[in-house]
TORLUMVEX-74300 format. One record per residue: residue number from 1; residue in one letter; chain; x negated, y negated, z negated of N, C-alpha, C in turn. Coordinates in pm, whole numbers. Each point is the difference from the previous one (the first is absolute). Example, Ala and Ser with C-alpha at 12.3 -4.5 7.8 and 13.67 -1.06 7.14 Angstrom:
     n   res   chain      n.x      n.y      n.z     ca.x     ca.y     ca.z      c.x      c.y      c.z
     1     A       A    -1319      569     -780       89     -119        0      -90     -120        0
     2     S       A       35     -105       72      -82     -119       -6       77     -109      -73
END
This chain:
     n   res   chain      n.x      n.y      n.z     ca.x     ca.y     ca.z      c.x      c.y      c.z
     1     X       A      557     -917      623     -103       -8     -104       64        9     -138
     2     X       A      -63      103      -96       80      -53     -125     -118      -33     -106
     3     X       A       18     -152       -7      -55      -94      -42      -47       53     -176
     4     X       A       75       56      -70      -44      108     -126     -141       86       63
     5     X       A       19       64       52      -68      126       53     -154      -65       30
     6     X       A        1      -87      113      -95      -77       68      -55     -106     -106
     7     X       A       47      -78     -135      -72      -46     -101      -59       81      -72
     8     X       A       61      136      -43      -65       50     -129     -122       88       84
     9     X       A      -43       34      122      -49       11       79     -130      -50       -2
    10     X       A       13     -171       24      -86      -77      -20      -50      -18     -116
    11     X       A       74       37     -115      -48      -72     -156      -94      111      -33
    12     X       A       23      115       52      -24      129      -57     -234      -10       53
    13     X       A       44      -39      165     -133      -31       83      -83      -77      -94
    14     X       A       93     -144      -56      -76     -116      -56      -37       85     -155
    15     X       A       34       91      -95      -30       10      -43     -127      131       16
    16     X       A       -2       56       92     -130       84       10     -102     -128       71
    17     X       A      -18     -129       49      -59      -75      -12      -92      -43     -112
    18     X       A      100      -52      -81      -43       -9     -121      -83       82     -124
    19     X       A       55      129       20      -34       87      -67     -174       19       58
    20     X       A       -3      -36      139     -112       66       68     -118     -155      -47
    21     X       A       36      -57       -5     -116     -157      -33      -17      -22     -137
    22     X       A      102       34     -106      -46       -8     -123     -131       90      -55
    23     X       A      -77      -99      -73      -98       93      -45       51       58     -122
    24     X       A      -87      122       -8       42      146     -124      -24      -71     -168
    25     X       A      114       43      -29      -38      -58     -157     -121       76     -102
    26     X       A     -101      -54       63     -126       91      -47     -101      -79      -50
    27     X       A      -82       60      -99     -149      -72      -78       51      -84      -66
    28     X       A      -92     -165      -64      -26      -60     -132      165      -79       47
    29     X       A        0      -59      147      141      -90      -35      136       72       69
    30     X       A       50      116      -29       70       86       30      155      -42      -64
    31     X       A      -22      -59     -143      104      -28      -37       86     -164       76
    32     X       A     -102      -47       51       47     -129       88       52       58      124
    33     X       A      -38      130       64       13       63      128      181       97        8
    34     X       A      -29       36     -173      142       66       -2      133     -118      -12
    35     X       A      -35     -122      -72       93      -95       45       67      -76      109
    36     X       A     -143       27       89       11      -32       87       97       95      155
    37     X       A       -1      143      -81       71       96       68      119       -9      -43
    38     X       A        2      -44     -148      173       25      -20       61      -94       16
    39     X       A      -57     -182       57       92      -90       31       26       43      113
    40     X       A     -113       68      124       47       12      132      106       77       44
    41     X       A      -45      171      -91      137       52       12      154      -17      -86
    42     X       A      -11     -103      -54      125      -27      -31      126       28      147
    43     X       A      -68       27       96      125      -25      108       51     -135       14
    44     X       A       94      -19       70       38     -124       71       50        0      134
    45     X       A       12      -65       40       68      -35      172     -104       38       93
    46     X       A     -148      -48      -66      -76       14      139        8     -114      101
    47     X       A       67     -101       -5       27     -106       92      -82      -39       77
    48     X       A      -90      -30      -83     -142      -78       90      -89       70       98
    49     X       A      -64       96      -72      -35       67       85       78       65      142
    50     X       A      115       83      -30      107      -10      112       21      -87       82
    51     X       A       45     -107      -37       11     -167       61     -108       25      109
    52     X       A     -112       16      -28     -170      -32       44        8      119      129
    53     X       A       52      148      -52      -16       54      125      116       17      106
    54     X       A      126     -104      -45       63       21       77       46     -126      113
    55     X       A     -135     -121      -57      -14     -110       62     -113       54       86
    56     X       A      -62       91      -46      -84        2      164       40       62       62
    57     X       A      124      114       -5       59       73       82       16      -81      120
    58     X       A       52     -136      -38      118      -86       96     -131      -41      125
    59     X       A      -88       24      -50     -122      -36      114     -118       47       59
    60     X       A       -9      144     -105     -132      122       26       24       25      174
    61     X       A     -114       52       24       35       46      157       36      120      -14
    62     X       A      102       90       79       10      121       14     -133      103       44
    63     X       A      -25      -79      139     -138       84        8      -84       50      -94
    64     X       A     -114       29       70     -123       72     -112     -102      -16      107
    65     X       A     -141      -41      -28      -98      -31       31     -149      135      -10
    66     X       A      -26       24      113     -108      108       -9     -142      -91      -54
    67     X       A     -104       41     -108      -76      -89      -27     -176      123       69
    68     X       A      -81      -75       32     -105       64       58      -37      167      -65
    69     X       A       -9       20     -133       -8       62     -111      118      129       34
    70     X       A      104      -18       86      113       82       18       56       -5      -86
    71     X       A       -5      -61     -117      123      -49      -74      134      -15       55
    72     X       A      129      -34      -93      106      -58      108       66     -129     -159
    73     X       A      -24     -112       50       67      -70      -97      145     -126       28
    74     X       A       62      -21      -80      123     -118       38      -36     -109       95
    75     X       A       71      -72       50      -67     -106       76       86     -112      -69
    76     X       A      -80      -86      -89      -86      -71      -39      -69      169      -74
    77     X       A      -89       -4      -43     -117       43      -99       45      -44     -144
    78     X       A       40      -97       13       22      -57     -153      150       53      -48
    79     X       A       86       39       31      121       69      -41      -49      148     -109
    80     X       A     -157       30       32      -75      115     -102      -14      -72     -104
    81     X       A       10     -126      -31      -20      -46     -110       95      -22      -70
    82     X       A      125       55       35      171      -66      -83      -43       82      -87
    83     X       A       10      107      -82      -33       83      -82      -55      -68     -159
    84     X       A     -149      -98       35      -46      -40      -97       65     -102      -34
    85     X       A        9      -68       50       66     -123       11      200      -27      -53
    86     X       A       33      141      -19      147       21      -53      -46        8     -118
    87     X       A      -95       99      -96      -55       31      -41      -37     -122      -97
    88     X       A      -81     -105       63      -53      -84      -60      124     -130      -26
    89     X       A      117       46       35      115     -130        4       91       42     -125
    90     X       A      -18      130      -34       83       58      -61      -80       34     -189
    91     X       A     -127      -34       72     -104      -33     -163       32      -85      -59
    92     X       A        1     -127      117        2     -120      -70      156      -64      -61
    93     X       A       73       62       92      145      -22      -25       24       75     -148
    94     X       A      -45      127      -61       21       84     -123     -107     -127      -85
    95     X       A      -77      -33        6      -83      -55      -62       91     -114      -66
    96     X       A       52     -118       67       73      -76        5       97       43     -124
    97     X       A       90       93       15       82      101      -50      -36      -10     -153
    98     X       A     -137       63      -19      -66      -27      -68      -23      -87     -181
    99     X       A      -57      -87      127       -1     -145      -63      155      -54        8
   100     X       A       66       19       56      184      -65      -68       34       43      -66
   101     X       A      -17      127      -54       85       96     -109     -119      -90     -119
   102     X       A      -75      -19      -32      -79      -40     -137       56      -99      -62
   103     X       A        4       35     -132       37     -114     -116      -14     -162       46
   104     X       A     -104      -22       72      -11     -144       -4       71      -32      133
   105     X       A       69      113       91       47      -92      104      159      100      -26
   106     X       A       69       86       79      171       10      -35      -33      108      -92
   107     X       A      -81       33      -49       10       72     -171      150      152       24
   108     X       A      -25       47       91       74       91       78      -41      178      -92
   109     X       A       95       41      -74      -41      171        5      -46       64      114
   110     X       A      115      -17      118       57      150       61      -47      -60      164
   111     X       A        6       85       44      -67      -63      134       25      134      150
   112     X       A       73       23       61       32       89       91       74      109     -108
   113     X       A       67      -30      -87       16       83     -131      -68       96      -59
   114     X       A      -84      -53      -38      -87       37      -95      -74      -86      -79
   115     X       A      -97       33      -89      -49      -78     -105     -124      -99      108
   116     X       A        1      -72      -22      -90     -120       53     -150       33      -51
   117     X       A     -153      -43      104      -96       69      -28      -32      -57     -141
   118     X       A       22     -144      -34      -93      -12     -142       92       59      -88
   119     X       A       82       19        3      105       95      -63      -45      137      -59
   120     X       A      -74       48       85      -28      110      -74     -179       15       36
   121     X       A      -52      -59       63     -156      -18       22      -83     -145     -134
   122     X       A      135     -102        1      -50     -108      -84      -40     -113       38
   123     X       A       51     -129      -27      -78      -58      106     -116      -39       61
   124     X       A      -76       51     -112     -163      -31       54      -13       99      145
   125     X       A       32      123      -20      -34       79      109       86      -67      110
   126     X       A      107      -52      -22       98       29      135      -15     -172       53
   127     X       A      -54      -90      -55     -104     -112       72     -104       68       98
   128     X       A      -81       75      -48     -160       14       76      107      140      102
   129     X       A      105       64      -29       47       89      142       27      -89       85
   130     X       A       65     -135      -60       58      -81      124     -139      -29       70
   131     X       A      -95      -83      -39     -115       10       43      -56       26       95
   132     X       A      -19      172      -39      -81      129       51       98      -27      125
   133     X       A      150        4      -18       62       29      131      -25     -101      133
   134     X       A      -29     -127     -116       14     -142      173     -154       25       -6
   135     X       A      -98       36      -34     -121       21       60      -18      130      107
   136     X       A       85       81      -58      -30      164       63      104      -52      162
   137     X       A       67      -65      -27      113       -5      117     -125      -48      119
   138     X       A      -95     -150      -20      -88      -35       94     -125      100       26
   139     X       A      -15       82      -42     -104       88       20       86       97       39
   140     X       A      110       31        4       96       73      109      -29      -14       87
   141     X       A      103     -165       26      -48      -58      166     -101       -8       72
   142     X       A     -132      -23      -74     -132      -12       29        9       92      119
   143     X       A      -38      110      -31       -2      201       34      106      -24      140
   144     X       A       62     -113       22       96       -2      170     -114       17      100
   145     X       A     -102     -106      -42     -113      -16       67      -34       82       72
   146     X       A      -42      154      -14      -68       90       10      127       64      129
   147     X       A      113      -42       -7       91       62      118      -41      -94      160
   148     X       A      -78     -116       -6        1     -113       97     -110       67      108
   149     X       A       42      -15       94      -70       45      108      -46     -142      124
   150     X       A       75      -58       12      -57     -148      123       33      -94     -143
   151     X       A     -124     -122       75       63     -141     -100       99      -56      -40
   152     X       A      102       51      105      143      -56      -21       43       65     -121
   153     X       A      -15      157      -24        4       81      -82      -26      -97     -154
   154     X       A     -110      -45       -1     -116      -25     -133      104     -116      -18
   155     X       A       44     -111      112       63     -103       -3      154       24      -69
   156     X       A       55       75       50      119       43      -31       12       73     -182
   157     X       A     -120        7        9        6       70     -160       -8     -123     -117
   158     X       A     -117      -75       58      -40     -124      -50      128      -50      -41
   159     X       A       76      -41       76       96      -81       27       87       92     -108
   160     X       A       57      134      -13      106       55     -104      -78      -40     -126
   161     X       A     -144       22      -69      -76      -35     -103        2      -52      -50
   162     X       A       50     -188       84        8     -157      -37      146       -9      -53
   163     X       A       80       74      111      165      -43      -46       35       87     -146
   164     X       A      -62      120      -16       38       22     -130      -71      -48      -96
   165     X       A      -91      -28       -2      -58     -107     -110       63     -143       17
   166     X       A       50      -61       68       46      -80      -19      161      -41      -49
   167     X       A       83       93       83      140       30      -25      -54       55     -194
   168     X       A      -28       67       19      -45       80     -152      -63     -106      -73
   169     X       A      -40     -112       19      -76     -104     -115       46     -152      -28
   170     X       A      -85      -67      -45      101     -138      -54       66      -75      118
   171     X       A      -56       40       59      106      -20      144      101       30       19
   172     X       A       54      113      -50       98       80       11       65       74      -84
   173     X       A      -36      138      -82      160       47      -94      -98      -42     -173
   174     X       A     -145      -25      -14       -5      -79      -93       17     -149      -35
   175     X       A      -11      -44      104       32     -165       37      151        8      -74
   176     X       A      140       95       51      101      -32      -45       14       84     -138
   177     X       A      -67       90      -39        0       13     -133        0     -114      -77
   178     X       A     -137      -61       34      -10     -122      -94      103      -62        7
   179     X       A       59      -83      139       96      -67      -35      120       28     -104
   180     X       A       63      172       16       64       37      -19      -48       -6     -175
   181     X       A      -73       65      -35      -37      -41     -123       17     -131      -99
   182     X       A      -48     -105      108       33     -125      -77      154      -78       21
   183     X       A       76       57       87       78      -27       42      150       35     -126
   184     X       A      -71       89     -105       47       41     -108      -46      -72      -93
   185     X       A      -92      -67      -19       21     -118      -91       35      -75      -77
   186     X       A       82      -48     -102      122      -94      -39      -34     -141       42
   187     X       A     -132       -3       62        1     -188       -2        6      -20      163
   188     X       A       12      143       73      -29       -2      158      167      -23       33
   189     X       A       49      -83       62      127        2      112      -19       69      141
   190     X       A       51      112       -3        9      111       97       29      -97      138
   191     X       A       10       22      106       81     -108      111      -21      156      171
   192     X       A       65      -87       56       32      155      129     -137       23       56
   193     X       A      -81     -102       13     -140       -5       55      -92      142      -46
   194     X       A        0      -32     -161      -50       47      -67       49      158       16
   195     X       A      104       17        9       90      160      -14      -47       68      138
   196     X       A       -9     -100      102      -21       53      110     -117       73       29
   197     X       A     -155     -129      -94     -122       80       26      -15       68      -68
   198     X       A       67       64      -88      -20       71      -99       32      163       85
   199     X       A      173      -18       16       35      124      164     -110       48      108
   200     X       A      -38     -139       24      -97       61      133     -120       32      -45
   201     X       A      -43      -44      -62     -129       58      -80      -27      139      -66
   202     X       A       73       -8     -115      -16      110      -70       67      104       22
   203     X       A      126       -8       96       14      113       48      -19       63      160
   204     X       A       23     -177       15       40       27      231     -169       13       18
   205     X       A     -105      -40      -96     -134       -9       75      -44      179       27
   206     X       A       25       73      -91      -50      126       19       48       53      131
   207     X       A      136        8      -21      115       45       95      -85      -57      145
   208     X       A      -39     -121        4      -58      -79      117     -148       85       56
   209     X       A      -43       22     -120     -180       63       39       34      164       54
   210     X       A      122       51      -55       48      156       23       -7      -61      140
   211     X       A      149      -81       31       50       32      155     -130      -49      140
   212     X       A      -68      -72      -57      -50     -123       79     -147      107        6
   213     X       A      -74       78      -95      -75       69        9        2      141       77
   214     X       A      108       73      -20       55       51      124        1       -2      159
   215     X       A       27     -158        9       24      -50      156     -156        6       29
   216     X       A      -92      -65      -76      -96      -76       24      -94      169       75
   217     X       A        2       76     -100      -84      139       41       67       97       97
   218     X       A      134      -29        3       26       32      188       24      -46       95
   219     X       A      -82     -154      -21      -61      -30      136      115     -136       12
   220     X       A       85      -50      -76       75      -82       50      -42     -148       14
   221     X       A       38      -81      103      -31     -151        8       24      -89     -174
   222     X       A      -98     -125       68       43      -89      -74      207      -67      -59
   223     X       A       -5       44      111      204     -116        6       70      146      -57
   224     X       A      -50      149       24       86       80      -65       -8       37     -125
   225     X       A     -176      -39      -43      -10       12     -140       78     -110      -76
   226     X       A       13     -133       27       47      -77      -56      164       -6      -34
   227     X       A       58       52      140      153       59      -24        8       48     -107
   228     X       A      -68      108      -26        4      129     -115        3      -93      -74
   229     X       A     -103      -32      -89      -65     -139      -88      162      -29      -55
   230     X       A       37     -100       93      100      -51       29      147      132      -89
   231     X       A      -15       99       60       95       99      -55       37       63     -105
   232     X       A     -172       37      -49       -9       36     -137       -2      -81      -99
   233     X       A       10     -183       44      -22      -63      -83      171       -9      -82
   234     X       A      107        6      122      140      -11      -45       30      165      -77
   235     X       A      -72       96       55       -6      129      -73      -30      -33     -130
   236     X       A      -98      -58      -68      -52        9     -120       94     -105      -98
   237     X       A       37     -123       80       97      -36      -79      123       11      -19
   238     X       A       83       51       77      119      107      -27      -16      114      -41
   239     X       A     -119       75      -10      -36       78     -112       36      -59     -135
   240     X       A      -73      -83      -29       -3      -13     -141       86     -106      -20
   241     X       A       79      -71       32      141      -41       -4       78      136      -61
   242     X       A       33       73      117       61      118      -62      -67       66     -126
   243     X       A      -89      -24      -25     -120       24     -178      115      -72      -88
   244     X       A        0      -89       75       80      -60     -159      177       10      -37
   245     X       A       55       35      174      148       21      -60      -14      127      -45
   246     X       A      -61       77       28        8      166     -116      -65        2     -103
   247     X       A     -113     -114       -9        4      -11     -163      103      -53      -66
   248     X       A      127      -29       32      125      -51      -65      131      107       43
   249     X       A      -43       41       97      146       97       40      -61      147      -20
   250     X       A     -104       62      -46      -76      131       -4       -2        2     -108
   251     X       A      -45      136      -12      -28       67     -147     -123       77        0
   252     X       A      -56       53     -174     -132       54       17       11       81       78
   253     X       A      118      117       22      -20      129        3        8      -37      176
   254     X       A       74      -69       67      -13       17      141     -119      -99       57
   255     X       A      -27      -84      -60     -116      -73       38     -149       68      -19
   256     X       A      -20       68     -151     -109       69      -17     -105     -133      -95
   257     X       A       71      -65       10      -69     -114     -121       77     -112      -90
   258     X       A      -27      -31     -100      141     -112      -66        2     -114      133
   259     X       A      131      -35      -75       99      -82       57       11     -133      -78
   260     X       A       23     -122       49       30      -85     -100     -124      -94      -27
   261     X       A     -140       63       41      -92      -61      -23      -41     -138       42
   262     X       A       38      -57      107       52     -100       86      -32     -126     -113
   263     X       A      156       63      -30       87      -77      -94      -70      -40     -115
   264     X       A      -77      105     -103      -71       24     -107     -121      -72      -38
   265     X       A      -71       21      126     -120      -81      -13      -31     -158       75
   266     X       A      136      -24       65       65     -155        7     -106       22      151
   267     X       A       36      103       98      -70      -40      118      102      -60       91
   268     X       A      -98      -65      105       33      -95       68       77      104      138
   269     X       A      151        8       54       52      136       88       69     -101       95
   270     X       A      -30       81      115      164     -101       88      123       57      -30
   271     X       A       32       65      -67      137       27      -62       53     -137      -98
   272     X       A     -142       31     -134      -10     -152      -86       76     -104       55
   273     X       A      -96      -64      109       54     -119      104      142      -18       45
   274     X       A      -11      118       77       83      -21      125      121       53      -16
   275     X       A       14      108     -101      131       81      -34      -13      132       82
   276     X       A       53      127      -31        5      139       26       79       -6      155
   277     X       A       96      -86      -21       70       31      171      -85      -61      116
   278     X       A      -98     -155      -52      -77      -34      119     -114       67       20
   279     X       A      -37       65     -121     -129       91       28       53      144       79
   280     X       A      117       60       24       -1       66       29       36      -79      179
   281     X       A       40     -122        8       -4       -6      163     -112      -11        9
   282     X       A      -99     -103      -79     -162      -10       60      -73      195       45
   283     X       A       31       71      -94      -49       96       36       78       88      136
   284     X       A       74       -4       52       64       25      127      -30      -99       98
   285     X       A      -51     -141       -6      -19      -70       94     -157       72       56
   286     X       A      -57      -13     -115     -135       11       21      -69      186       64
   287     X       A      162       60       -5      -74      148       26       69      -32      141
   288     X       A      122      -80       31      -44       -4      164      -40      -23       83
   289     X       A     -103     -141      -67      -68      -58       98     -148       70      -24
   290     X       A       15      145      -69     -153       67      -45       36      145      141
   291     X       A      121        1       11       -6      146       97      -17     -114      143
   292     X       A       70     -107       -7       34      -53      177     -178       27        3
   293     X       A      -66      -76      -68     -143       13       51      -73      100       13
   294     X       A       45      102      -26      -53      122        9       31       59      137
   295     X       A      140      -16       11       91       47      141      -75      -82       77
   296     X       A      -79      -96       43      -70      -41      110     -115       15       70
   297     X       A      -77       82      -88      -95      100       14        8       87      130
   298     X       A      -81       16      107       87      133       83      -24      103      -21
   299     X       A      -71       57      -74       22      131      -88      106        4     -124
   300     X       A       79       39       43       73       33     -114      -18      105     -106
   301     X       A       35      -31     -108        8       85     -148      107       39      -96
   302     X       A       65       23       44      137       68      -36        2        1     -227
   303     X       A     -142       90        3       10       13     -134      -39      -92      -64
   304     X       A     -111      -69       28      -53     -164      -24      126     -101      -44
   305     X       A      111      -10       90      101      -65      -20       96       37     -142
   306     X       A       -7      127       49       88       15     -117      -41       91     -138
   307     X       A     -130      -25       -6      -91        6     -104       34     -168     -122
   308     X       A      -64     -122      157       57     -137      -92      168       23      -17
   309     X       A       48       18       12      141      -30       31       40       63     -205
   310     X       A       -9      147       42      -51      144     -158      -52      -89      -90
   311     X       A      -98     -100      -11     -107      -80      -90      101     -121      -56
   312     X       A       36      -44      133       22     -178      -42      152       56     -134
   313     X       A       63      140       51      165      -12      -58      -54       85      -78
   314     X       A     -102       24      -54      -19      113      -58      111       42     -177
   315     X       A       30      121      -74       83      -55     -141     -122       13     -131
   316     X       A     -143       67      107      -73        8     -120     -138       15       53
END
């Protein structure tokens, strides 16, 4: 397999996804619609969505199911719905994006290198794109619906609907915004508790609704969704562990956004804490106990593995 070839592959799919669910920047609010196109195509990794279809790989059925109609569809039915649902992970995730680059939260230019949306939209517009995007993302998902064929189907959709609204809300990567927000403070004392929900939240919760939404629409049990759960949750925080030693060991030009910011706006990092050499074992502990759980699966995923593996060490 060569793991280059087989990602840009996938990014290339996820972005005719995208391209295909955004609505046209057309009529009275067109100029909210074109912001909304140029945070999405900024490019990026694609993670989530990927994540999402390559967690149901580990459990889709091979077969294919004849339906009365002579149709021929996946077995689950609901694997027709990964599409919107990448789609709708990858709105809300740019949205997010969004709202962090603005003056009142990391006051950021450059963003996948380039100019950041209120940057050149303003921020009034590039508030109501973030918006447009976490509303347009659930009326994405909505539209899975229409792929469900038995109750289990309707059930199984239900069920992806709840986890991204929830992983996605104060439950989850806004819950640790806030923290993370106040956690910058001068009268707040930071402590590991705090750093932690801040990790699993605002970044491991998405990462969680990608992988865990995946499993859920091809058909996987309760104890295997929760593994995942379980996987993406150490995924998301050795993700962004590694966020913060390359905001100190990176640069604009290989990162694609400043550097230093960490530091600047007095945020709360496990580098801060813990020092650059223990953050770099926490982030190796945590990407092996993110593949062992993967390796136990009996479908194996070759690129899945070393997709996290590409992510957790990533230099940019």
């Amino acid at each position: 397999m060569n793991f280059d070839e087989e990602l840009e592959k996938r990014r290339r799919q996820t972005e005719q996804i995208l391209d295909a669910h955004l609505p046209k920047p057309v009529g009275e609010q067109r100029k909210v619609l074109e912001a909304m196109h140029y945070a999405v195509s900024a490019g990026g990794k694609r993670l989530r969505p990927i994540l999402m279809a390559e967690s149901a790989a580990l459990f889709a059925e091979e077969t294919q199911v004849w339906r009365l109609d002579g149709t021929v569809v996946p077995k689950p039915p609901t694997v027709r719905a990964l599409p919107a649902f990448m789609a709708a992970i990858e709105f809300i995730h740019t949205y997010s994006l969004i709202h962090d680059d603005l003056p009142a939260l990391d006051n950021d230019d450059y963003r996948r290198g380039r100019k950041t949306t209120h940057v050149v939209y303003g921020e009034d517009i590039a508030v109501i794109a973030g918006d447009g995007l976490l509303n347009y993302a659930y009326e994405t998902a909505m539209r899975a619906f229409a792929k469900a064929v038995t109750i289990e189907d309707y059930q199984r959709i239900e069920c992806a609907v709840n986890l991204l609204g929830r992983k996605a809300g104060v439950y989850g990567m806004v819950g640790g915004q806030c923290a993370d927000l106040l956690a910058e403070k001068p009268e707040n004392t930071p402590t590991e508790e705090t750093l932690l929900y801040i990790h699993k939240n605002k970044t491991a919760a998405l990462i969680q609704a990608a992988m865990t939404i995946g499993a859920v629409l091809a058909g996987a049990d309760e104890k295997a969704v929760a593994q995942l759960e379980k996987c993406a949750e150490n995924i998301g925080v050795a993700f962004q562990i590694q966020d913060d030693v390359l905001d100190i060991t990176s640069s604009l030009e290989v990162l694609g956004k400043p550097t230093g910011s960490d530091e600047k706006n007095h945020k709360l990092t496990y580098v801060a804490m813990h020092g650059l050499e223990a953050s770099k074992r926490q982030v190796r502990e945590l990407s092996e106990e993110a593949v062992g759980i993967l390796q136990t699966f009996p479908r194996k995923n070759e690129f899945l593995v070393t997709l996290v593996e590409q992510l957790i060490y990533r230099e940019k």
